[in-house]
N, C-alpha and C positions, 0 to 999 in steps of 0.2 A: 504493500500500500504506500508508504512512503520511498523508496529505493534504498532503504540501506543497507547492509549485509545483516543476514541472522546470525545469532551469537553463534559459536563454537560448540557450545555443550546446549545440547536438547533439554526439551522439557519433558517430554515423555520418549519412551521406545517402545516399542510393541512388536511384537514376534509373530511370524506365521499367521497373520491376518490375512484377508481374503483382498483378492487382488483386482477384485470389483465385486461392487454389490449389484451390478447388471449384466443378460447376457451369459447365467447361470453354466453351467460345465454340466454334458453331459453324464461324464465317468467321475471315476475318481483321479485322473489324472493329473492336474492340475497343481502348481505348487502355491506355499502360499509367501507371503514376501514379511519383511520389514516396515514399518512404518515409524516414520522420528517426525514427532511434533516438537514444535520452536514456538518462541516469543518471542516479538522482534522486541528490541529493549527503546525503541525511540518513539514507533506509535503504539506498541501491546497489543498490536495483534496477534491472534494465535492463527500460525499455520503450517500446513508439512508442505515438508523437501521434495517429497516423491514428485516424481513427472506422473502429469493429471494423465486419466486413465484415457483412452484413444475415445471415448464416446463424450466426451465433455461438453460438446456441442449442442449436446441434443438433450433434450427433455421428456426422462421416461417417468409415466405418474400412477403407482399403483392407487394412488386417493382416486382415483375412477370408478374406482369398485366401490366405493364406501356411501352411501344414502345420505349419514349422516354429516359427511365432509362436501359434499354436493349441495344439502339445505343449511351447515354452515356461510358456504359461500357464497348463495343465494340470496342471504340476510345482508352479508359483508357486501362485497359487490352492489347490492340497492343502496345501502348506507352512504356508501362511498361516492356511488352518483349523487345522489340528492342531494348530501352535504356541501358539493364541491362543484353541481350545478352543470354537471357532465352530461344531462340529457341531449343525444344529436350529436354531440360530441364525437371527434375521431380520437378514438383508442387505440393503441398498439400494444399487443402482449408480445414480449422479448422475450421466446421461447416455451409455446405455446404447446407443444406437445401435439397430442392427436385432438386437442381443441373442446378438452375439458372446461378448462376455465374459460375459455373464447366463450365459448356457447353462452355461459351463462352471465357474462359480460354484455352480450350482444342482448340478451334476454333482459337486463337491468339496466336497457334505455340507452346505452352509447352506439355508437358507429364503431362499430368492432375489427380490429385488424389485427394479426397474426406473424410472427417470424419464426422460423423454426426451421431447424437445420436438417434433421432428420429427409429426409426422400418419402420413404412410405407414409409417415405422420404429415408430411405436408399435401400427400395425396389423400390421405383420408379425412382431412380438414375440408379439402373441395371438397370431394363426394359427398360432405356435409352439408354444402353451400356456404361455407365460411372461407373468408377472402386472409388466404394466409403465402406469404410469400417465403420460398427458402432460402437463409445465409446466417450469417451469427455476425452479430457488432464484434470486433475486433481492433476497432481502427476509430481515432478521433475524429477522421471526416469520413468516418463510413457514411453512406447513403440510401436514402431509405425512398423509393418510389413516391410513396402517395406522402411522403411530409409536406410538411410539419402537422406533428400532432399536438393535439391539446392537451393529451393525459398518457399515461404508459402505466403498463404493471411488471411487475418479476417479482417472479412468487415463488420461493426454492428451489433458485436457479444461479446466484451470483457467489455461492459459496464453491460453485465450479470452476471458475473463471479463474484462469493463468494471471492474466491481466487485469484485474478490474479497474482502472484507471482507463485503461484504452476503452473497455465498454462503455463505462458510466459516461464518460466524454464524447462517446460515438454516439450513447442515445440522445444527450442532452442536445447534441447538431442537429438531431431531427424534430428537435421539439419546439413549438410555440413559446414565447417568452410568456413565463410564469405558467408553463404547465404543471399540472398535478402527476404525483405518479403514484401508486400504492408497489411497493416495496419490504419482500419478506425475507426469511432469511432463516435458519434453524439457533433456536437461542443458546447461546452458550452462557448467560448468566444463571439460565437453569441449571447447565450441565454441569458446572464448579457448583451450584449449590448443592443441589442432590448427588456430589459425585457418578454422575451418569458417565463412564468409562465406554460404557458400549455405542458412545455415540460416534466413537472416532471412526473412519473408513475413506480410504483412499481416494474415494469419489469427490468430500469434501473438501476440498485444500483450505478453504480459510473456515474460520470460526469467531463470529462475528457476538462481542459483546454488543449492548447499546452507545457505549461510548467508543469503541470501533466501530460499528455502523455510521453513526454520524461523523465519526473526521472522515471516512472512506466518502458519504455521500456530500462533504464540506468541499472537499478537495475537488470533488468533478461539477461544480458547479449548484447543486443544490441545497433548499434550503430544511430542516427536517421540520414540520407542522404537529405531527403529534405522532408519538410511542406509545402501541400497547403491546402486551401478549396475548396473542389468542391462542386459540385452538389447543384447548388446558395445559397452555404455559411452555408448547413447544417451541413457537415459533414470534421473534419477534416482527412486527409489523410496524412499518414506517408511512404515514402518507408526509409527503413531499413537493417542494416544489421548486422550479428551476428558477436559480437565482436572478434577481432582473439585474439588470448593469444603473448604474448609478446614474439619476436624472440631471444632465451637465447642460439642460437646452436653455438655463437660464444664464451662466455663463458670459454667452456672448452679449444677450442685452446690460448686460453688467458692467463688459467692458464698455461698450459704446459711450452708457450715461457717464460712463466718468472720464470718457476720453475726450466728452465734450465740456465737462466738468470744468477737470484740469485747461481744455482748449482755453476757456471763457478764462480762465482764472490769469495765464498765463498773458493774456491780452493786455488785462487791466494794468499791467505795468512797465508796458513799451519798452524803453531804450534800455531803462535800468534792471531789465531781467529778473529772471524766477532762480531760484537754486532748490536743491533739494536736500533735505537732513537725513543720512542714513546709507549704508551701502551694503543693506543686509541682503537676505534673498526674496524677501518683498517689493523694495525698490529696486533690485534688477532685475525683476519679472516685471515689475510694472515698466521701467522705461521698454525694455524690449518691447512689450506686448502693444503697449500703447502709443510707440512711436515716437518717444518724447526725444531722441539724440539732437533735434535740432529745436528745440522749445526750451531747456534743460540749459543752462549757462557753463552751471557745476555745480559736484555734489559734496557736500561734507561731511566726515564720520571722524568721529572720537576717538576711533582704532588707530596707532600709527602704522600698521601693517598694510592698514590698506590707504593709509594715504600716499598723495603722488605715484597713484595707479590708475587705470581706467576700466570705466567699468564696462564687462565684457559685452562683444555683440553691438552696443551701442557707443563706444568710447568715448564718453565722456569723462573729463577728471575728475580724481576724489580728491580734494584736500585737507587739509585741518580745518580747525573752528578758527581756526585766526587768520583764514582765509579772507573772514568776511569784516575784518578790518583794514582791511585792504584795498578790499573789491567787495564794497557791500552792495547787496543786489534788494529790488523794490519787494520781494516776497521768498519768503522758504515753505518749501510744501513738507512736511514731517512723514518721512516713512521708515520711523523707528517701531512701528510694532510695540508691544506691551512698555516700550519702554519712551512713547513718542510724549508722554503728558511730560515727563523728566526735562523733554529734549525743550520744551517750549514752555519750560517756566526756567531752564539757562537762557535762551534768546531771548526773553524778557527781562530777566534781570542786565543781560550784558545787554542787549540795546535798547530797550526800551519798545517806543510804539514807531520807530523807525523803520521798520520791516515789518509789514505785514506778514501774520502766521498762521496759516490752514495744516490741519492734519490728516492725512488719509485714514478715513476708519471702513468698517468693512460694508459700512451705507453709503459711500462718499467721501464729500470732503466737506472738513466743519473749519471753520473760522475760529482762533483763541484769540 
């Protein structure tokens, strides 16, 4: 989950365990393997070394057989539409199997869509009538035909994954901004409680607490809405949603008002010039952005490191404060940041009301 090496010494070994729990052995032929679970020591996830078994791809679901895991899901699945307003909705289930849960997805109001890697289960999903397409997310711009979606599910399926980074990443491309997704997973904060030893098998390479669940789903762009455990305390259950990117559209009118701000301000004092107080990373963002290299006289900061330097991008010079007994200029604009009210009660005391003094604050510019 995070790339960095698993420790040296395992957390568990286990002997002669079964070398899949799918795809049964005829005879008795068959040997059985090793298995070494680890902790990674940086995010605490649990997971084994072994190379994931050649079926990982696919989605085999004995819960098909079960009445009562079928009217589970039928409850959960309604809940989770109506809550989250999914009615019509395109849905994508990420490994769908022979279109167990599709069905009853499709049946609790969304627009239902299927992936699945499997050949025969993606044929016997059409023969259903359900619209399931074959391949496995793999890849951060994998591509998905009919995207973007609204919503997605993976329902004990991502404790397979070699990669879960690349998937979570692959799905999140195909998905609508601020999609929902319902996301399960087999709990291992059960399994540490009740010492459940039998839950280890080859099949699952990760083992997902809640707080590994969510940095795994932090990391690939989403955000977690609520945790429970269902299905008497096997399986944790995440809904979800794709993180939105940060609303920057108000930005530009920001800079404008105060590009014309400062323009106006800069006017009012003709021949004898504007300067600026300060050459932190405030006012060199603001000259750059705002254009001020030929508005701008000079600047001065109280640093001597950075006096008799220019400030970058825009080069204009920095001097000292005793600059401006020298070359006193009609206005100082303050862009000292937390430290600007300081800067303009020295300019007050050393000049007086001889130089007009504005400050940039994060509304404008005020007059002191």
């Amino acid at each position: 989950m995070c790339a960095k090496p698993l420790p040296q010494t395992h957390l568990l070994h286990f002997r002669n365990m079964p070398k899949a729990a799918q795809h049964l052995p005829d005879d008795r032929s068959d040997a059985g393997i090793d298995l070494d679970v680890y902790q990674c020591v940086s995010c605490g996830l649990v997971q084994i070394s072994n190379e994931p078994v050649s079926y990982y791809k696919e989605v085999i679901r004995a819960a098909a057989f079960s009445e009562e895991m079928k009217a589970f899901r039928r409850k959960q699945f309604g809940e989770f539409v109506r809550n989250h307003a999914l009615q019509g909705k395109k849905l994508i289930e990420i490994g769908c199997g022979r279109g167990e849960y599709l069905a009853l997805l499709q049946e609790a109001g969304v627009d239902a869509y299927g992936l699945e890697y499997a050949d025969q289960s993606v044929r016997d999903c059409i023969c259903q009538g359900l619209r399931v397409s074959h391949g496995f997310v793999d890849s951060p711009d994998y591509e998905l035909a009919q995207a973007p979606f609204d919503a997605f599910a993976v329902l004990n399926f991502l404790e397979h994954w070699p990669d879960p980074n690349a998937s979570l990443s692959g799905i999140a491309h195909n998905l609508s901004d601020e999609a929902i997704g319902l996301v399960e997973v087999p709990n291992f904060d059960m399994i540490l409680k009740k010492n459940l030893f039998t839950e280890f098998i080859i099949d699952h390479i990760l083992y997902f607490t809640r707080e590994t669940l969510e940095t795994l789903l932090r990391l690939n762009g989403f955000e977690v809405i609520e945790f429970t455990e269902v299905w008497h305390g096997y399986i944790i259950s995440a809904v979800v949603r794709k993180r939105a990117s940060c609303d920057v559209s108000a930005f530009d009118g920001s800079r404008q008002r105060l590009k014309m701000e400062i323009d106006n301000f800069v006017c009012q004092h003709g021949d004898r010039g504007v300067a600026i107080w300060g050459a932190g990373h405030q006012s060199l963002a603001a000259i750059a952005l705002l254009g001020l290299s030929r508005e701008i006289k000079y600047v001065v900061d109280s640093a001597p490191f950075k006096q008799n330097k220019f400030t970058p991008a825009s080069h204009i010079p920095i001097f000292s404060p005793d600059r401006l007994k020298i070359d006193l200029v009609g206005a100082i604009i303050i862009m000292a940041a937390s430290y600007s009210d300081e800067v303009a009660r020295i300019i007050r005391c050393e000049w007086g009301d001889s130089i007009q003094v504005a400050i940039l604050r994060d509304y404008g510019l005020e007059s002191v």
